[in-house]
C-alpha positions as CSV (number, residue, x, y, z in Angstrom):
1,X,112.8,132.9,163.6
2,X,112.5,133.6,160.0
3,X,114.7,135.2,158.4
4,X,113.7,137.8,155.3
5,X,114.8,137.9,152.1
6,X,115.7,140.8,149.9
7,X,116.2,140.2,146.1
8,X,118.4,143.1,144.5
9,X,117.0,145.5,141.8
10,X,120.0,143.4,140.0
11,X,119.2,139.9,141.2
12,X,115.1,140.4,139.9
13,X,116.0,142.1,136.4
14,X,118.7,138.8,136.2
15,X,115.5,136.6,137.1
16,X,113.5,138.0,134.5
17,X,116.3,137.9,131.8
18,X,116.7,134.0,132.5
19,X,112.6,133.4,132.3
20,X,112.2,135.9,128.9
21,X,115.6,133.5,127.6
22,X,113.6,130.6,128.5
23,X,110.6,131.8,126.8
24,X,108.9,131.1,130.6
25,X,107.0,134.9,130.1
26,X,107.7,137.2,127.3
27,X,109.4,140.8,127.7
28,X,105.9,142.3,126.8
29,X,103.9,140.7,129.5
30,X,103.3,143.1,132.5
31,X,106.0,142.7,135.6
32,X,103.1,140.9,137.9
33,X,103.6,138.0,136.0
34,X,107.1,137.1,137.8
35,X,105.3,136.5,141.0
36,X,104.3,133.0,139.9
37,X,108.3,132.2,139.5
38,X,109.2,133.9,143.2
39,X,108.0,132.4,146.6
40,X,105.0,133.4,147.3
41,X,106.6,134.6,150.8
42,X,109.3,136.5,149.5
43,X,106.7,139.1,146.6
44,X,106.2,141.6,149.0
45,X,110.0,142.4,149.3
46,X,110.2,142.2,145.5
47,X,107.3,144.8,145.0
48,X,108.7,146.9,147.6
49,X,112.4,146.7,145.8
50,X,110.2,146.9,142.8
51,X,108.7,150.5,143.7
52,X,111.9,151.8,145.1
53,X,113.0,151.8,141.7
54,X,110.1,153.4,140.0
55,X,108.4,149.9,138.7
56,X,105.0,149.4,138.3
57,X,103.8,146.0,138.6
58,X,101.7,146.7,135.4
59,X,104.7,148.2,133.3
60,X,106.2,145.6,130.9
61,X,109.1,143.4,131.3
62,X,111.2,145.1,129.1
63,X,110.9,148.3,131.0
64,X,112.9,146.1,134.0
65,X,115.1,144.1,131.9
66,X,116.2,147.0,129.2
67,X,116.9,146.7,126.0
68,X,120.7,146.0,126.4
69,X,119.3,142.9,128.8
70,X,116.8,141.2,126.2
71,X,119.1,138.4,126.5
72,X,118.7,137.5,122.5
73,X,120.9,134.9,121.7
């Protein structure tokens, strides 16, 4: 049986912090971009999470992650 996933609104914006601190994708690059660090089996859930919270897959990073979460160091 296999079991589904669900990332958090919380657990993706942490996600996207770590990769923008990693300089993996930059805070200006559209949210669709994240989908090549998620399993490929698990984007739908993220997308739907995604939309629940009023995300567009073509808004930018920094719209998810906020300002207070631009993880400068």
């Amino acid at each position: 049986m296999l079991q589904s996933v669900r990332y958090s609104i919380d657990a993706i914006r942490d996600e996207a912090c770590e990769l923008v601190r990693q300089g993996k994708v930059d805070r200006k690059q559209p949210i669709y971009v994240l989908c090549r660090y998620f399993p490929t089996s698990t984007w739908d859930a993220i997308e739907c999470e995604l939309e629940q919270h009023d995300f567009l897959l073509r808004d930018q990073i920094s719209d998810l992650i906020g300002c207070e979460h631009w993880c400068e160091d």
